[in-house]
C-alpha positions as CSV (number, residue, x, y, z in Angstrom):
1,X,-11.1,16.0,14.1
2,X,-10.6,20.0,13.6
3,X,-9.5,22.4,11.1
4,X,-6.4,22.6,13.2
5,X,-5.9,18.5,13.1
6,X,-6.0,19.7,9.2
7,X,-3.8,22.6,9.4
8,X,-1.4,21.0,11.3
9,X,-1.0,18.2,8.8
10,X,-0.9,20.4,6.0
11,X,1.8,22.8,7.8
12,X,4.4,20.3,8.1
13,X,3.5,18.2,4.6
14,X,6.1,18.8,1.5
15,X,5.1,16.0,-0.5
16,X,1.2,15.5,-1.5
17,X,0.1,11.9,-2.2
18,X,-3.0,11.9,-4.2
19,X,-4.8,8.4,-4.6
20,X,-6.5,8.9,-8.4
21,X,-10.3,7.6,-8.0
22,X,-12.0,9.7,-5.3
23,X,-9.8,12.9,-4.1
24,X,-8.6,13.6,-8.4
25,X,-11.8,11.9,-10.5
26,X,-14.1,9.4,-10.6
27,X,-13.0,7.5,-12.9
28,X,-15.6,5.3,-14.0
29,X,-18.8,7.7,-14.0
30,X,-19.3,6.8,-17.5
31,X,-18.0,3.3,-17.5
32,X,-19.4,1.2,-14.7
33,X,-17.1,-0.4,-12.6
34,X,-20.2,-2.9,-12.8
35,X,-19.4,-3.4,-15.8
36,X,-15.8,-4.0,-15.9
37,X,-16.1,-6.6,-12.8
38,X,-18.5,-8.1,-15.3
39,X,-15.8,-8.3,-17.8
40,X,-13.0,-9.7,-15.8
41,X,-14.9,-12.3,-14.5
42,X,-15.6,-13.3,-17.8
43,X,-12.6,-13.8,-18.9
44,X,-12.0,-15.9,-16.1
45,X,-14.5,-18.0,-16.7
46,X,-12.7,-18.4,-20.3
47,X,-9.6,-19.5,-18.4
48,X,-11.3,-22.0,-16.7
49,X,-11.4,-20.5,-13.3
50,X,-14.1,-21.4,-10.4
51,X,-15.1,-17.9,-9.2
52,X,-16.2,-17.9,-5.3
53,X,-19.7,-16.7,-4.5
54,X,-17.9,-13.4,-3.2
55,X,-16.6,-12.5,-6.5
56,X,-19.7,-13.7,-8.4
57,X,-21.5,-10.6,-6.4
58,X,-18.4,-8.1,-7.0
59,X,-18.8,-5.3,-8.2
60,X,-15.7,-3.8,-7.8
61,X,-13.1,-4.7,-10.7
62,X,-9.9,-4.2,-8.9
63,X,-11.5,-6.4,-6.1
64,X,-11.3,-9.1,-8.9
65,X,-8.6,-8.2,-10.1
66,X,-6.9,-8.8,-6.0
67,X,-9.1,-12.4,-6.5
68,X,-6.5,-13.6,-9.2
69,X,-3.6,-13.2,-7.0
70,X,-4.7,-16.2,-4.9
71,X,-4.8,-18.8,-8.2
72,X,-1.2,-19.3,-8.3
73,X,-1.5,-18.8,-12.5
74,X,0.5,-15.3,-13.4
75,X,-0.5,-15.8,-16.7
76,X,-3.7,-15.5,-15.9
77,X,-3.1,-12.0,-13.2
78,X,-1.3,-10.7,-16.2
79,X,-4.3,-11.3,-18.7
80,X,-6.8,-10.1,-16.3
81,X,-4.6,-7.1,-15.4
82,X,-3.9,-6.2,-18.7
83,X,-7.6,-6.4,-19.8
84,X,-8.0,-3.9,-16.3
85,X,-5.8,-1.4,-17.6
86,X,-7.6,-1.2,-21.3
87,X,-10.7,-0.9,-19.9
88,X,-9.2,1.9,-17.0
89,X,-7.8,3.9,-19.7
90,X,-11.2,4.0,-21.8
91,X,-12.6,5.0,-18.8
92,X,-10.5,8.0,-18.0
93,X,-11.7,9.9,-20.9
94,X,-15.1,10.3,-19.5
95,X,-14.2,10.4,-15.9
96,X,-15.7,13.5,-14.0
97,X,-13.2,15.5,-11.9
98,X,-13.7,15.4,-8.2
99,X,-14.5,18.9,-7.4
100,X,-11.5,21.1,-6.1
101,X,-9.4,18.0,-7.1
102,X,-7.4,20.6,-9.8
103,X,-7.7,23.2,-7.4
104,X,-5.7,20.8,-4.9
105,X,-3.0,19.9,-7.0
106,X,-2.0,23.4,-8.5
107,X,-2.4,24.9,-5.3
108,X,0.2,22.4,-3.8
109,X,2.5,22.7,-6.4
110,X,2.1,27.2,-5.7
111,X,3.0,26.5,-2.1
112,X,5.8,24.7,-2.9
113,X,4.9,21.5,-2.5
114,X,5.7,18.4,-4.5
115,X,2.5,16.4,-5.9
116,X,2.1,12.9,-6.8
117,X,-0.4,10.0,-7.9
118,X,-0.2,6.7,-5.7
119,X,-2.9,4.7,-7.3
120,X,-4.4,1.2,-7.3
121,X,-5.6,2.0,-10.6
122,X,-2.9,1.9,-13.9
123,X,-0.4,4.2,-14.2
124,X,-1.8,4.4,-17.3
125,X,-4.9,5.7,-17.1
126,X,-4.1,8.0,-14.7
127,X,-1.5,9.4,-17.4
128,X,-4.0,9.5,-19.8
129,X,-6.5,11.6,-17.6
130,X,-4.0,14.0,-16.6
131,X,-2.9,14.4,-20.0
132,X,-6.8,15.0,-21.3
133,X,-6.9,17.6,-18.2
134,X,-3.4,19.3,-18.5
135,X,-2.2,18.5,-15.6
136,X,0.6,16.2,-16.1
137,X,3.2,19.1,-15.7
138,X,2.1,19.3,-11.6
139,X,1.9,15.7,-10.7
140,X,5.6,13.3,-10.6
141,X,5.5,10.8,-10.2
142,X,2.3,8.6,-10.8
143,X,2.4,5.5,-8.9
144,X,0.1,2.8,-10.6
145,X,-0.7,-0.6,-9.2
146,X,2.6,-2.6,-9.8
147,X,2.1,-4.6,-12.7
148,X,0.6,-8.3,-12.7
149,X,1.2,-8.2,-8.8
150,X,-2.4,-7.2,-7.1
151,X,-1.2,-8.0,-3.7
152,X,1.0,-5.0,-4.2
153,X,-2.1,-2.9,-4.5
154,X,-2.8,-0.7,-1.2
155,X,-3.3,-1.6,1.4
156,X,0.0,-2.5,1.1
157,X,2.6,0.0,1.5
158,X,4.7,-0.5,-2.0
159,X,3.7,1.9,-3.6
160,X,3.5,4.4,-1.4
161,X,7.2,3.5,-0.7
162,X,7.9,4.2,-4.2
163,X,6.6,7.5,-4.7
164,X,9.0,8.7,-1.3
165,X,11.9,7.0,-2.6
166,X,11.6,8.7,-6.4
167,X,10.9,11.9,-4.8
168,X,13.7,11.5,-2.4
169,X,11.8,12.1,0.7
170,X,11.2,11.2,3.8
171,X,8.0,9.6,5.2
172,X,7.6,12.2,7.9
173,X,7.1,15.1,5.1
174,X,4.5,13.2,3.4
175,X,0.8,12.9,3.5
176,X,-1.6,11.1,1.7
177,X,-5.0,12.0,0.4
178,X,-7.1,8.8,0.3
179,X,-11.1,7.6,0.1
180,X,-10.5,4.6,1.3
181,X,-9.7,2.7,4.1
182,X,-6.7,1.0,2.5
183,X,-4.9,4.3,1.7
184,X,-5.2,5.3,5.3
185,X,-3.7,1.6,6.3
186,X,-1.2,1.8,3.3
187,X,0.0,5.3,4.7
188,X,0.8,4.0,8.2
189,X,2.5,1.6,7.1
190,X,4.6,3.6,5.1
191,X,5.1,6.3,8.2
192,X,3.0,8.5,6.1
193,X,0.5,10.7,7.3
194,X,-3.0,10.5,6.3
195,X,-6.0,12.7,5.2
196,X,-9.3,10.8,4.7
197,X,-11.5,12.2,1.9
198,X,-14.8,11.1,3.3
199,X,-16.7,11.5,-0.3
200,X,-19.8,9.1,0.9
201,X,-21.9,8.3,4.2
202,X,-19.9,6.3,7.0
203,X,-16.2,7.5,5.6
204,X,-15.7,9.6,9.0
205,X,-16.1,6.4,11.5
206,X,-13.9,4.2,9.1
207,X,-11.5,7.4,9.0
208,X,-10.9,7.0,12.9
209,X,-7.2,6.4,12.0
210,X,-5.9,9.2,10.1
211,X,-4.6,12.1,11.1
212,X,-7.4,14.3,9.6
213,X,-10.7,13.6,7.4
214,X,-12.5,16.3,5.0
215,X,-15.8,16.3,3.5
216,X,-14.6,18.1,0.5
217,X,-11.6,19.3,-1.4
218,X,-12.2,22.4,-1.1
219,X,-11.2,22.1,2.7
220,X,-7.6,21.2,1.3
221,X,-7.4,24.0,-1.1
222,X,-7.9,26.2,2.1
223,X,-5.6,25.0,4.3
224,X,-3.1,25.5,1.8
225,X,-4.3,29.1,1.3
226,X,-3.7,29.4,5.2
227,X,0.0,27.5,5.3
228,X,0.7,30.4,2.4
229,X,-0.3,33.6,4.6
């Protein structure tokens, strides 16, 4: 994949879909994930759920988090997903911002674009980390995971749906900025272009699918300078 595979993307692209932890922040430099997988499982335990080996060893919260969809006890999704979002929005006020992650989203919105967060993190916390930054006047609409529902995280398409249809779009004008390989699935199935942000080592070969993949922000930033000339 080129700069042109980029430009080309970015050329026809009128709405930007950001996912939140990876292309905007990380949002828990200062507060482990380790540590909030820790948590939830905890208070698993304290509902008298049997954790599996696999989620014993997980140290990725929202991976937990999916883990409760399978125990047929909402009470239980809701509790864990509730204690998610408090410790997501402690977290946002020390995340570190993904360099050119700003520079991406104000240079959208100068080039005419429309910007929005589709996140499997809380709406939430993603409000509360735009807020902290001041950039909740360029981003609408923030997508969060859909409450007590984790199967409706990405890699399914729902909320990717949802930011289209409240922005009045149409798939085809859309793109989505993901680190993951669940935004780029979540984006297809949508109809949604995809850029993969390919922040760590091995991203590019799990990337094969989208429609372009960048090392760094920056490279979006510049392509939007280009579309502007």
């Amino acid at each position: 994949m080129t700069a042109a595979d980029l430009a080309a993307v970015v050329d026809r692209a009128r709405v930007i879909l950001l996912d939140f932890d990876g292309p905007v922040c990380s949002i828990f430099a200062q507060h482990p994930a380790s540590v909030v997988a820790h948590r939830l499982r905890k208070l698993l335990v304290d509902q008298a759920v049997t954790l599996p080996t696999e989620i014993l060893n997980e140290p990725d919260p929202l991976a937990v988090l999916r883990f409760t969809a399978t125990l047929g006890r909402p009470a239980v999704v809701r509790l864990v997903d509730e204690a998610m979002t408090r410790e997501e929005v402690t977290a946002a006020r020390t995340a570190e911002p993904t360099p050119y992650g700003r520079e991406v989203i104000v240079a959208a919105q100068q080039t005419g674009r429309l910007v929005a967060v589709v996140s499997n993190n809380s709406a939430q916390s993603v409000h509360a980390y735009l807020n902290a930054r001041r950039l909740t006047s360029y981003v609408h609409p923030v997508i969060g995971r859909p409450e007590a529902a984790p199967e409706r995280m990405k890699p399914d398409p729902f909320p990717v749906l949802a930011a289209v249809r409240e922005l009045g779009a149409e798939p085809k004008d859309c793109v989505l900025v993901g680190d993951s390989v669940s935004d780029i699935e979540a984006a297809q199935a949508a109809g949604v272009a995809a850029i993969g942000y390919a922040n760590k080592p091995g991203k590019h070969e799990r990337f094969a699918a989208a429609e372009a993949v960048i090392d760094s922000m920056a490279e979006l930033v510049a392509a939007f300078a280009v579309d502007e000339l």
